[in-house]
C-alpha positions as protocol buffer text, in pm:
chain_id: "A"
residue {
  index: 1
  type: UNK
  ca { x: 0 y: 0 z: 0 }
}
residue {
  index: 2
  type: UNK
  ca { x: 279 y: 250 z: 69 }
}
residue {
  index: 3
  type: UNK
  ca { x: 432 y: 186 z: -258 }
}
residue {
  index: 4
  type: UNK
  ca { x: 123 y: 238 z: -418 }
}
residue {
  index: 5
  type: UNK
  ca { x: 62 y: 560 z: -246 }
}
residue {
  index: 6
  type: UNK
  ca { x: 364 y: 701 z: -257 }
}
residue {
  index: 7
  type: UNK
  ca { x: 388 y: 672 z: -661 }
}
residue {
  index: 8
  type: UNK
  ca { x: 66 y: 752 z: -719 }
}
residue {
  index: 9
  type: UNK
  ca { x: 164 y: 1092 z: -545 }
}
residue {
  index: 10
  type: UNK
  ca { x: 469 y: 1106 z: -702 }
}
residue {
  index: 11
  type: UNK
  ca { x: 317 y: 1085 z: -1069 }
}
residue {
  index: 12
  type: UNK
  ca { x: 30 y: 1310 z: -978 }
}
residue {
  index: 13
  type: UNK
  ca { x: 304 y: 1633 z: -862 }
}
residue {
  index: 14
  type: UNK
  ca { x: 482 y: 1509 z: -1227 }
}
residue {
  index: 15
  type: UNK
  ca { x: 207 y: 1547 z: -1424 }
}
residue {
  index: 16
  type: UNK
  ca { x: -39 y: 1822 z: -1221 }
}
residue {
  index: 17
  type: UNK
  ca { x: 52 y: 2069 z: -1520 }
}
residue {
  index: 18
  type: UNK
  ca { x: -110 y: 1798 z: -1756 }
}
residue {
  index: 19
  type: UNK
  ca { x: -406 y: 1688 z: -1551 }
}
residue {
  index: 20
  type: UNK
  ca { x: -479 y: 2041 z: -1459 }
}
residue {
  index: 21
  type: UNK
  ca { x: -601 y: 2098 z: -1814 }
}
residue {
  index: 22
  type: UNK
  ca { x: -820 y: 1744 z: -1848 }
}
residue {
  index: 23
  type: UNK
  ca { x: -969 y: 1751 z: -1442 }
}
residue {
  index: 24
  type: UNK
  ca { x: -1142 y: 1994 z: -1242 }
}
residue {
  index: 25
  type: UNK
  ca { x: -881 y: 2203 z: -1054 }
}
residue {
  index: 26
  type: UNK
  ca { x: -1035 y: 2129 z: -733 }
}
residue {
  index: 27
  type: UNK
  ca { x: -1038 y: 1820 z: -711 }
}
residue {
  index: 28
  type: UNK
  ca { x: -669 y: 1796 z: -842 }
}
residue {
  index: 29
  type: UNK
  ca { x: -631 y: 2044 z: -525 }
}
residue {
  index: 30
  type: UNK
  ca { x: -796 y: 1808 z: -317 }
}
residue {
  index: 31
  type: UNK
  ca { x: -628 y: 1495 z: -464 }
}
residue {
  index: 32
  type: UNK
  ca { x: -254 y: 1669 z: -376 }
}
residue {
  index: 33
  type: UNK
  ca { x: -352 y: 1810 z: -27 }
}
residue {
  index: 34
  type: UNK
  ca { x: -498 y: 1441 z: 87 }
}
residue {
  index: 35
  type: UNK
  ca { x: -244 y: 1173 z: -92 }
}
residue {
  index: 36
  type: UNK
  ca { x: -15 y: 1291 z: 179 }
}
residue {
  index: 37
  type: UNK
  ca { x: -265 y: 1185 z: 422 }
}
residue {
  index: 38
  type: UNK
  ca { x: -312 y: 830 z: 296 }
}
residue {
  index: 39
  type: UNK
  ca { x: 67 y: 761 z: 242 }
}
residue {
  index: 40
  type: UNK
  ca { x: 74 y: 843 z: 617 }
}
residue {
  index: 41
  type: UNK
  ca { x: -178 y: 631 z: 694 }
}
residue {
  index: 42
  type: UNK
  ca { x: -54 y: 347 z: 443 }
}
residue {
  index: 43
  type: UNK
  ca { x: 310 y: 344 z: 675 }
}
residue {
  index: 44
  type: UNK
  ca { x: 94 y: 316 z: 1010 }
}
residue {
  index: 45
  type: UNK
  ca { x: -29 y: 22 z: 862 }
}
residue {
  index: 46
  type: UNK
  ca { x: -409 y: 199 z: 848 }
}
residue {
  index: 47
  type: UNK
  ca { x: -471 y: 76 z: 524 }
}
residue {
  index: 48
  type: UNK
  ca { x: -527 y: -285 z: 399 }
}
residue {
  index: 49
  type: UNK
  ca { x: -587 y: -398 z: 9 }
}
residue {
  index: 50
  type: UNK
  ca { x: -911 y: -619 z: -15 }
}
residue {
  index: 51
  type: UNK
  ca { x: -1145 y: -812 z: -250 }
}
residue {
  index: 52
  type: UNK
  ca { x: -1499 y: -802 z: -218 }
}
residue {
  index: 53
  type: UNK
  ca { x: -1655 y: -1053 z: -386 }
}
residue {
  index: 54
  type: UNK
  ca { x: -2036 y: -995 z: -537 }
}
residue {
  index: 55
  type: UNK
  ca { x: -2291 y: -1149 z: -729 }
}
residue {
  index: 56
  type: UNK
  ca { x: -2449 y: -952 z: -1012 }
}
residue {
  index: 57
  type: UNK
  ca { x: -2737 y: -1217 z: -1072 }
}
């Protein structure tokens, strides 16, 4: 999870110029100000990966 946090933040200050002109600048506000949060929260061990199974029928 940390991993994935921590790139996705990474790639997401890289390319803010970029997404800036294809998202709404709030929420790419939004996005920056809380992936810090959940990288944080990812190291405390806060955060688990899981699979919810469903059935559509």
């Amino acid at each position: 999870m940390v991993n994935h946090y921590v790139r996705l933040t990474e790639k997401t200050h890289k390319l803010e110029e970029e997404l800036r002109g294809v998202i709404s600048p709030a929420y790419l506000d939004s996005l920056l100000g809380n992936l810090p949060l959940w990288v944080d929260a990812a190291r405390r061990e806060q955060l688990r990966w899981g699979i919810f199974p469903y059935n559509m029928s």
